[in-house]
DRENZA-684165 format. One record per residue (C-alpha): x, z negated, y negated; residue in three letters. Coordinates in steps of 0.2 Angstrom, whole numbers, plus 5000, padded with zeros to 4 digits. Example, Ala and Ser with C-alpha at 12.3 -4.5 7.8 and 13.67 -1.06 7.14 Angstrom:
<nodes>
506249615022ALA/506849645005SER/
</nodes>
This chain:
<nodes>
486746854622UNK/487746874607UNK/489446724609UNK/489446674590UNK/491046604590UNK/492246724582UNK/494046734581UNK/494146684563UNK/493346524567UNK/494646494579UNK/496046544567UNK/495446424554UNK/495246284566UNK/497046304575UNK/497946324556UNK/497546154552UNK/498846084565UNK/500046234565UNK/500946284549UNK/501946434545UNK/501346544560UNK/499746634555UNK/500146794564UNK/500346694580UNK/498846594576UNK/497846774573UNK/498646824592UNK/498146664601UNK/496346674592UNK/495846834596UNK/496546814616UNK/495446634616UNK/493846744611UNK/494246884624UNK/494546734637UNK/493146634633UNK/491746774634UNK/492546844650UNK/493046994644UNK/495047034650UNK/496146924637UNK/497946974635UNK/499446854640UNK/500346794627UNK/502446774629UNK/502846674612UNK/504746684605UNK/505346574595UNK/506846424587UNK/506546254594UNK/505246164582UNK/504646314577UNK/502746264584UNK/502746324599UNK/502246184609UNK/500946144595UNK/500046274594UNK/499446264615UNK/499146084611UNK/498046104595UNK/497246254607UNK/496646134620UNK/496145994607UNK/495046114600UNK/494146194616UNK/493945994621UNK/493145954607UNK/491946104602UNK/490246064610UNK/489846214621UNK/491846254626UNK/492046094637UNK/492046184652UNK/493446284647UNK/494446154642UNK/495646164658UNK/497246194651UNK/498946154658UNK/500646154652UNK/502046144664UNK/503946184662UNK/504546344669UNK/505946244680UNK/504446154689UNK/504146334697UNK/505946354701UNK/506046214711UNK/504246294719UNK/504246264739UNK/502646314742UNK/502646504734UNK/501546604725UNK/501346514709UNK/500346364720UNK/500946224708UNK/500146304695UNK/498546324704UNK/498546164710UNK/498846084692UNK/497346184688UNK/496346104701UNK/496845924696UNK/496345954680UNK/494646034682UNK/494445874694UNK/494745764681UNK/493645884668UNK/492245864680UNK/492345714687UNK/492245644705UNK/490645734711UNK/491145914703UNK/490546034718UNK/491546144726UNK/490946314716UNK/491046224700UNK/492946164702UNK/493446354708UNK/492746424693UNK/493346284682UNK/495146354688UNK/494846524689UNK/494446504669UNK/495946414666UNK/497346424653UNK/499046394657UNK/500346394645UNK/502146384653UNK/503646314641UNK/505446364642UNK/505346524649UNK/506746574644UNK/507646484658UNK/507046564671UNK/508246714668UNK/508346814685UNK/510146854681UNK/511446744670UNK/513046824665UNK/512646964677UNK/512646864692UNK/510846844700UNK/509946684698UNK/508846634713UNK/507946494703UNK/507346594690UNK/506946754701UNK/506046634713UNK/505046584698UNK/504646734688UNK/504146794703UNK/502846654708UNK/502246704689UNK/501946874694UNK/501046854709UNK/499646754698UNK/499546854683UNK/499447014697UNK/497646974698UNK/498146934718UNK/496746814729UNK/497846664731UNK/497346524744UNK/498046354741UNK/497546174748UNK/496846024740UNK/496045864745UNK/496045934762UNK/495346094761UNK/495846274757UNK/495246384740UNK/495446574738UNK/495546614719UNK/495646754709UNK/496646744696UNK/496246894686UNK/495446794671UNK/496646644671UNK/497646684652UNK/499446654654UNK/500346614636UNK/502346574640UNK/503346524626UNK/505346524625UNK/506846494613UNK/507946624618UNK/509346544609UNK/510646674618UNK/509546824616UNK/509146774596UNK/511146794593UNK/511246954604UNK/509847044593UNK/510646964576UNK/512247044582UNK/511447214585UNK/510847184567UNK/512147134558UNK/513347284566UNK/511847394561UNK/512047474578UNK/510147574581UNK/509547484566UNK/510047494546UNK/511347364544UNK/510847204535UNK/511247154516UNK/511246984511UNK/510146914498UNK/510346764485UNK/509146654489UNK/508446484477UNK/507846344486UNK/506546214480UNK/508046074478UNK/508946224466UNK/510146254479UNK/510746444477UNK/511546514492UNK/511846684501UNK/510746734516UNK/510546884528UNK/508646904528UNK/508546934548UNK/506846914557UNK/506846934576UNK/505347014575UNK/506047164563UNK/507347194579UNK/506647144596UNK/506647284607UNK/505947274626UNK/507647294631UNK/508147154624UNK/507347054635UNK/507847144651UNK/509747094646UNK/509246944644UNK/508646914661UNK/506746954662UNK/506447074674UNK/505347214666UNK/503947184681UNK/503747004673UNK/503847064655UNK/502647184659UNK/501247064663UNK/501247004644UNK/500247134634UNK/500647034618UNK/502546964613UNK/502346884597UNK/503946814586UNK/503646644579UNK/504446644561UNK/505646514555UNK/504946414544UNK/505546394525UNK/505446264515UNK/503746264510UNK/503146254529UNK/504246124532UNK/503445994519UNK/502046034523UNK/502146014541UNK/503045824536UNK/501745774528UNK/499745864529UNK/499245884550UNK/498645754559UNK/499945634567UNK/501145704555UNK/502845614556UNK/502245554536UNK/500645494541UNK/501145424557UNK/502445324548UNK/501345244534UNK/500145194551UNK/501545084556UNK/501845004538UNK/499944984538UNK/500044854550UNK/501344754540UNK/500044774524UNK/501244914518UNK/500745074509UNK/502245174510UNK/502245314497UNK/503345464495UNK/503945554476UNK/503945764479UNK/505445734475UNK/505845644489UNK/504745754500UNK/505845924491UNK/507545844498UNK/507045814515UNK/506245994519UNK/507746074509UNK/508845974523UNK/508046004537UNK/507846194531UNK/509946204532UNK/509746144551UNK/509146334554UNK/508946304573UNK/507946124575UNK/506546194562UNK/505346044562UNK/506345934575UNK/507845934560UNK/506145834548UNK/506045694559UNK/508045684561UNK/508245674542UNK/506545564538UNK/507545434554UNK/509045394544UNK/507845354528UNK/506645254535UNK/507545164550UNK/508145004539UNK/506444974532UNK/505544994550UNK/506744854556UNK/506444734544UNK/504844804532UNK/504644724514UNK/503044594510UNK/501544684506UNK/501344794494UNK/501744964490UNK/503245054497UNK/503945214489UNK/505145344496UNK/506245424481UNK/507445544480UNK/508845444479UNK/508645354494UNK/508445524504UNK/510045574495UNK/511045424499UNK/510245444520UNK/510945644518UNK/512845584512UNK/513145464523UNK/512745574535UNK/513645694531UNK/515245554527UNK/515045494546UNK/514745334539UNK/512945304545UNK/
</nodes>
């Protein structure tokens, strides 16, 4: 029987929540299809600055396998950290299967049967965060936590048989269609490669470029793009052993988001800081408003904060709106102008707020 769901549809769905990462969108679209018709889906290790979506993107995933009638079942997904394996006692990446299993519980409810829960985690989707600190070597001294965990990793995503306990009995799984996607800053191995870059050693040294931003601002920038530079090695100096690297078949570099993205990203998804502000004046019969203007400033500030990406939106929006939260205004109509973000950006910048 023909599956009608087609990667596209998935893209489309998943890019109304995530901004400014189509081509992971595009990676994470086509491995869902592979993994939801059964045929072998490639595990996914995502690379990228801290508010750069990462986190999002698994989380507007699962929203979207949970409520698409006909994808229920596949809706086990989990998201742990990756020092949760670290501190692993039992081995073998049994955490993980056991998460799995309490969520596939939960999915099913109480009177799930035994077959349906085992396939229920044998389908699932497990997204690990902060990879990157599970280096097997820091500094070049070993690092038992993180080879203890990339190892327990490995064992799963080896297509291994593994048996683990649960309510009081013992399940043999085979993970060969569980999809893996990891995701990790890299912060240390970002500077490494931008180093290489910039000293144009194996690559064209860079040039920097005069760039315009939306708030007029003219500054000088070195256009670098991890993705342009990212070798394999890169990652084994960094600490991930090449058996673990190995196991994802896709590494896809999320891009830092501009401007643009970042405006967006304040104020169009669902739950957006923007809109999950004006909720919280609705209660006190408040419409807060905001000018582009207003909305121009407080991207271009975050946009300066290179490493936070979308985190630095909700640090700049917190000094503009924290007086008004405490003690909101009588009804009526409140409006966020430029001004008042320019005033919350210079005492910031003055230490006086």
């Amino acid at each position: 029987m023909a599956f009608s769901l087609r990667p596209k549809d998935v893209f489309d769905e998943l890019r109304k929540t995530v901004v400014g990462q189509d081509d992971a969108i595009r990676e994470i679209s086509v491995a869902l299809v592979k993994h939801l018709v059964g045929h072998p889906a490639p595990n996914l290790l995502l690379v990228g600055n801290s508010g750069s979506g990462k986190t999002t993107l698994m989380r507007s995933v699962e929203q979207f396998l949970s409520r698409t009638p006909g994808l229920r079942e596949y809706a086990n997904v989990v998201r742990l950290n990756a020092n949760v394996l670290a501190e692993e006692r039992q081995g073998y990446g049994k955490v993980v299967l056991g998460r799995l299993y309490a969520n596939a519980k939960k999915m099913l409810g109480a009177n799930a049967s035994r077959d349906d829960l085992v396939r229920a985690v044998e389908r699932g989707i497990v997204f690990i965060d902060e990879v990157d600190k599970i280096r097997a070597d820091v500094r070049g001294e070993p690092n038992v936590r993180g080879i203890v965990a990339q190892e327990a990793l490995l064992t799963l995503m080896e297509n291994e048989n593994v048996d683990f306990e649960a309510d009081g009995d013992t399940f043999l799984i085979n993970s060969a269609h569980v999809l893996f996607v990891a995701a990790g800053a890299f912060e240390e191995l970002y500077e490494s490669v931008l180093r290489r870059a910039t000293l144009g050693q194996d690559v064209t040294p860079m040039k920097p470029v005069v760039v315009v931003s939306a708030s007029g601002e003219v500054r000088e920038e070195l256009p670098f793009h991890l993705a342009d530079y990212l070798k394999y090695d890169d990652l084994f100096r960094y600490g991930m052993t090449p058996q673990f690297v190995s196991r994802f078949e896709a590494i896809v570099v999320l891009n830092d988001l501009g401007e643009g993205d970042l405006a967006r990203i304040f104020v169009e998804p669902e739950g957006s800081i923007f809109r999950t502000s004006r909720e919280y004046f609705r209660r006190f019969g408040i419409d807060l408003q905001i000018t582009r203007n207003a909305l121009i400033a407080i991207a271009w500030d975050a946009s300066r904060q290179k490493r936070l990406g979308a985190r630095a939106l909700r640090e700049t929006f917190r000094r503009v709106i924290r007086g008004l939260e405490f003690e909101p205004a009588a009804a009526g109509v409140l409006t966020i102008d430029e001004d008042m973000v320019k005033r919350a950006i210079a005492a910031r910048e003055s230490g006086t707020r």
